[in-house]
N, C-alpha and C positions, 0 to 999 in steps of 0.2 A: 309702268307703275302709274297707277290712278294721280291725280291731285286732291287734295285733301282741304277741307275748310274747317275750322276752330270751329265746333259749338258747345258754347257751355263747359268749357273744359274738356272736351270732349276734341278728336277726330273723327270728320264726316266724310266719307269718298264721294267726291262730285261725281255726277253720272258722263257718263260717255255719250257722244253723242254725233253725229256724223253731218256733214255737210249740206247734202242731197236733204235730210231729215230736216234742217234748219234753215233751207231753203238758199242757200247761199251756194251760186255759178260757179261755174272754172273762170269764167275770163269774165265776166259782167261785175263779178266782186271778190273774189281771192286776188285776182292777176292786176285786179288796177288797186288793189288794197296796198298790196307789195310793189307796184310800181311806186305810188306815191312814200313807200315805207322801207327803202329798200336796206334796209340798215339792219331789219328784222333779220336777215339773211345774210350780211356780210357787213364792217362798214366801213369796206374801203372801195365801196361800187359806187357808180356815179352809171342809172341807166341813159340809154343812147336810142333805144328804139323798144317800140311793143308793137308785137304781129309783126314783125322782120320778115318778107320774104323778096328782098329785092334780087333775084336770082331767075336766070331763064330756063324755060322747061319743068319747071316746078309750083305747083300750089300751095309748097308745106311753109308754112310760116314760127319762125324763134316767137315764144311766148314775150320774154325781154330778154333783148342785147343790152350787156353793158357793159363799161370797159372799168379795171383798177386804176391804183395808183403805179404799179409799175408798167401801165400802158399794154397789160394784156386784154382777149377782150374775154367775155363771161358771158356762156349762154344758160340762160337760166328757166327752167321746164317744169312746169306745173303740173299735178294732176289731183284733183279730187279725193279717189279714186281710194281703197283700203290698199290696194294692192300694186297702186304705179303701175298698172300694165306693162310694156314694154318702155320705157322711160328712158332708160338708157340707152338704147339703141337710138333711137329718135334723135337723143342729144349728140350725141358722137355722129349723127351722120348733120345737124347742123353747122356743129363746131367745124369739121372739114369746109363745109361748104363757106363758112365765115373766115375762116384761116387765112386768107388771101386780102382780105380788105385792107384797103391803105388807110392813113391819116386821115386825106378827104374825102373819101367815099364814107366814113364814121363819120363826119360832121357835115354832110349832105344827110344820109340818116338820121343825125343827130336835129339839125333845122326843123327837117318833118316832126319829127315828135313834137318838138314846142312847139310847133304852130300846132298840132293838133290839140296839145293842151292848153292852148292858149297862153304860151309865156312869150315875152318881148326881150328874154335872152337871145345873145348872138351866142352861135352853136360853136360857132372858133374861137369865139375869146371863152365860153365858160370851159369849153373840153380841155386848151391849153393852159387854164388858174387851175384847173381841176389837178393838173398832169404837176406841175410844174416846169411848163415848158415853155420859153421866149418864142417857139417857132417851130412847127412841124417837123419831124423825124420820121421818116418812111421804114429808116434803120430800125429805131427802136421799139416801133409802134406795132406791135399788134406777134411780138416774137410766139408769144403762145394762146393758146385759149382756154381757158377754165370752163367747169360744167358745174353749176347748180341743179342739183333736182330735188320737185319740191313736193308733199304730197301728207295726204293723211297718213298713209302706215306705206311701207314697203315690203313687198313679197322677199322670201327667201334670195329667191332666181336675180331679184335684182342688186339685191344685196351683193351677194355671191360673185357679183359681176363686175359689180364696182370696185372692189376690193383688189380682185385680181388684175382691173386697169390700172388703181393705182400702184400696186406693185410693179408696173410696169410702164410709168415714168406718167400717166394721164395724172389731171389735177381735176375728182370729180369729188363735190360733197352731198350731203343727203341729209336735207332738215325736214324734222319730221312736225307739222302742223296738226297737234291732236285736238277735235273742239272738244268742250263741254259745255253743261248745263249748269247753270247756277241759277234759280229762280227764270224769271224772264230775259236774262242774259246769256251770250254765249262766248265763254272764254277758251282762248287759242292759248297751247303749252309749243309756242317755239323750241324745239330740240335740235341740233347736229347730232346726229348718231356714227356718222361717216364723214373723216374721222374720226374717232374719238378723242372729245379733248385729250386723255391720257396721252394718245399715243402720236398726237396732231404733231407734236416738236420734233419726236421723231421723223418722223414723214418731210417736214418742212426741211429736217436740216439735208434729210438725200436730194430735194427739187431744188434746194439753195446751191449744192454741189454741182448740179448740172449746171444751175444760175450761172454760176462765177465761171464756171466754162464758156457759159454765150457772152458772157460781160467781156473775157478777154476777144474778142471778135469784135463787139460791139464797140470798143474804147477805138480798136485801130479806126473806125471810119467814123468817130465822135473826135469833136476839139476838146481836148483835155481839160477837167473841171476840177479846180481843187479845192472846192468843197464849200467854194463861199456864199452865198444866198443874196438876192438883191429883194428888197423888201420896199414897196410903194408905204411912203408916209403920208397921212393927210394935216393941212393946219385950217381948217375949216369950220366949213356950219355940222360937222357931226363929230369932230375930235379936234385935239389938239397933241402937237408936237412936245408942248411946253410938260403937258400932262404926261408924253410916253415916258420924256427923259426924266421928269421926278421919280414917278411911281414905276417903272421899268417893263415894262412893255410896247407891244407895237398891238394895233388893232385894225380892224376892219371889220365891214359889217350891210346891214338894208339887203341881202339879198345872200343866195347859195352860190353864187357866181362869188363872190368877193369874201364869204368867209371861209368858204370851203378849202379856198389855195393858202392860208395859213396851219392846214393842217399838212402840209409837207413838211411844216417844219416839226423839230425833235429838239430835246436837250443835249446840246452839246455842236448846234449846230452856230456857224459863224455867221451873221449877217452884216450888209451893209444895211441901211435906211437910208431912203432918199426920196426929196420933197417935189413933188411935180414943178416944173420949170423953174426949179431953184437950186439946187444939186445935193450935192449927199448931205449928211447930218449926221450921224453917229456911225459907230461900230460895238459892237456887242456879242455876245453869246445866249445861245439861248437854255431858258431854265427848265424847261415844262413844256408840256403838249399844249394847243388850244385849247380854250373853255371860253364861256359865255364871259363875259361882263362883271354880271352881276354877281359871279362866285368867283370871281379874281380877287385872293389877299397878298396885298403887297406886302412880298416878303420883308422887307427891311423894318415893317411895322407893325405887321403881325393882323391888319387889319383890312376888312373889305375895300373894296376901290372905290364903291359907289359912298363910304363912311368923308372920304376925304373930300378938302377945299380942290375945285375941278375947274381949270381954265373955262372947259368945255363942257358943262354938265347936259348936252343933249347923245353925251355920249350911251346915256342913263331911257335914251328910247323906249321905244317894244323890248325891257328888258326879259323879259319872261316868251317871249317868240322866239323859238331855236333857230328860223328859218331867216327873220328881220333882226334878228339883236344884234348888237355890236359884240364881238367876239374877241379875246387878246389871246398872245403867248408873251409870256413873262421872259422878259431877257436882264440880262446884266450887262449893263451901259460902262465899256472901256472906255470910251471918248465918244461924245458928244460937242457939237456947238447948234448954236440958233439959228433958226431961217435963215435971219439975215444975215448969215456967217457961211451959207452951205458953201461948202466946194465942188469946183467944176471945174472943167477945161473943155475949147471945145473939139468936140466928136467922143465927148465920154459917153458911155452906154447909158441908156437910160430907156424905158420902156413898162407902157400903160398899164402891163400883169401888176396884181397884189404883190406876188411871190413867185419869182424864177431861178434860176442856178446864173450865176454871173462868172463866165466865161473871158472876155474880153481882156485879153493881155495889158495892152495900155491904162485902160481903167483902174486894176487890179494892183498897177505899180505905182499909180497915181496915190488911188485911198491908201498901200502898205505906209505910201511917204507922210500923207495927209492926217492918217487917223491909228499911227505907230503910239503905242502904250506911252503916254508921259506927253503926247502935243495935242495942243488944240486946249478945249474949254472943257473941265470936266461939270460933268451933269447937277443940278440942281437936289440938293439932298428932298427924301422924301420927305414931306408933313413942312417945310420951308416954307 
């Protein structure tokens, strides 16, 4: 179905119009468009490599590697093309060939890439804020591989083909990039076709089934997590502490390395906070996914965050840059105290990620004792 533009009261069908026609590559400008964009396409990808062929006896190179949030990896195959030529095939014979890759050999790929794009992330600490992980798992890492294929239109054949993979336990999607014309512009209709939303929940909850089958495997050779989150606090030149515990959140921010790992967390999940070289500082629940900053309304007051008096008002940055802004998740502060109050003992866990899963038996019975419902300082009311 066409796209349509308002005129005059009226519906106008934009023209169709093809890639090759409009002068636009496979890889010189679709493939680094969606590199830099890749959220067009999924957005729980974090890419790790483009032209991937680090493999012997072979010249075929992954368009882009990249890995999820639950540490699988995604190869993702582009084509121009009305018709996808053989596209499938292609992808399922990379995916084997990637199947095997550990932890480190993903972020030895992962290095290449930034250096190629010129970024001065470190490729272990963003992969691991990315993951939410304190530390490599060779276990968990890389248990499946997902398939992206990307293209103007898809033939029947490919269609037909995919389908019946998925039926048959593979995890491959198919988003469909139609351009048009609108005047001197050329606008892209982003589509999944395969799955269809409709029937996407279905599909998810049979791959969730086999999921929870590799989970029970996965737990015997992981140290038991029970479910608490360790969360880096800052009291600095870009936030403040004083500010999380009034207005109820935690934040982070300046780069895709540091805000990116607050999006592990969910509502309902449990955290600690804790101040670099000074020890913990609250305990809380969490209310709401990540967002920017500057669309944070604190709930207790019904109003923006950037509206309120801010210990810290350089919190209020590159508010409007997804990539530089400072970013929160709204939590509800059980107990809090001040910097100068954190709790510690030594050899408690503590570690340089934004956001990890906190593991560590002693710790865990440390803060239950420390930051138990009714002790400690309770938090600073908001608008105080």
């Amino acid at each position: 179905m066409p796209l349509f533009e308002i005129r005059n009261d009226t519906l106008a069908a934009l023209t169709a119009t093809t890639f090759s026609k409009e002068g636009l590559k496979e890889r010189q400008h679709l493939q680094r468009m969606l590199r830099e964009q890749v959220g067009v396409l999924a957005d729980d990808l974090l890419v790790i490599a483009e032209e991937f062929g680090n493999w012997e006896d072979s010249q075929r190179r992954i368009d882009l590697l990249a890995v999820d949030r639950q540490a699988n990896l995604v190869v993702i195959e582009l084509k121009r093309t009305e018709d996808a030529g053989h596209v499938e095939l292609q992808a399922i014979r990379y995916a084997a060939m990637v199947s095997a890759m550990t932890f480190d050999q993903a972020v030895d790929a992962f290095a290449r890439h930034l250096q190629a794009i010129d970024s001065a992330d470190d490729a272990r600490d963003r992969l691991l804020g990315f993951l939410g992980w304190t530390d490599s798992d060779d276990e968990l890492f890389g248990q499946d591989v997902r398939i992206i294929l990307v293209s103007a239109d898809f033939s029947k054949e490919v269609t037909t083909s995919v389908l019946w993979l998925n039926d048959h336990g593979l995890d491959i999607r198919c988003v469909r990039l139609k351009p048009y014309e609108l005047g001197d512009r050329v606008l892209i209709d982003a589509e999944q076709i395969i799955p269809l939303k409709e029937a996407e929940d279905f599909q998810i909850h049979l791959r969730e089934k086999n999921e929870r089958e590799r989970d029970a495997l996965r737990k015997k050779a992981a140290e038991p997590w029970t479910g608490f989150w360790y969360v880096n606090v800052d009291d600095g030149g870009d936030r403040s502490w004083e500010d999380c515990r009034r207005y109820g959140f935690v934040g982070a921010g300046g780069g895709a390395r540091y805000s990116d790992a607050l999006k592990n967390l969910s509502a309902g999940d449990r955290l600690y906070a804790y101040q670099k070289a000074k020890g913990y500082v609250g305990y809380g629940i969490v209310e709401g996914p990540a967002r920017m900053a500057r669309d944070f309304v604190v709930p207790t007051l019904g109003k923006p965050l950037f509206d309120q008096p801010l210990v810290q008002p350089n919190v209020k940055k590159r508010a409007d840059d997804p990539v530089k802004a400072e970013w929160v998740v709204p939590v509800r502060w059980i107990t809090t105290v001040a910097v100068a109050e954190a709790k510690r003992f030594e050899g408690a866990f503590a570690n340089q990620n934004v956001v990890c899963k906190l593991r560590q038996p002693a710790t865990l019975a440390f803060l239950a004792k420390e930051f138990g419902e009714g002790s400690g300082e309770p938090p600073p009311k908001a608008g105080a």
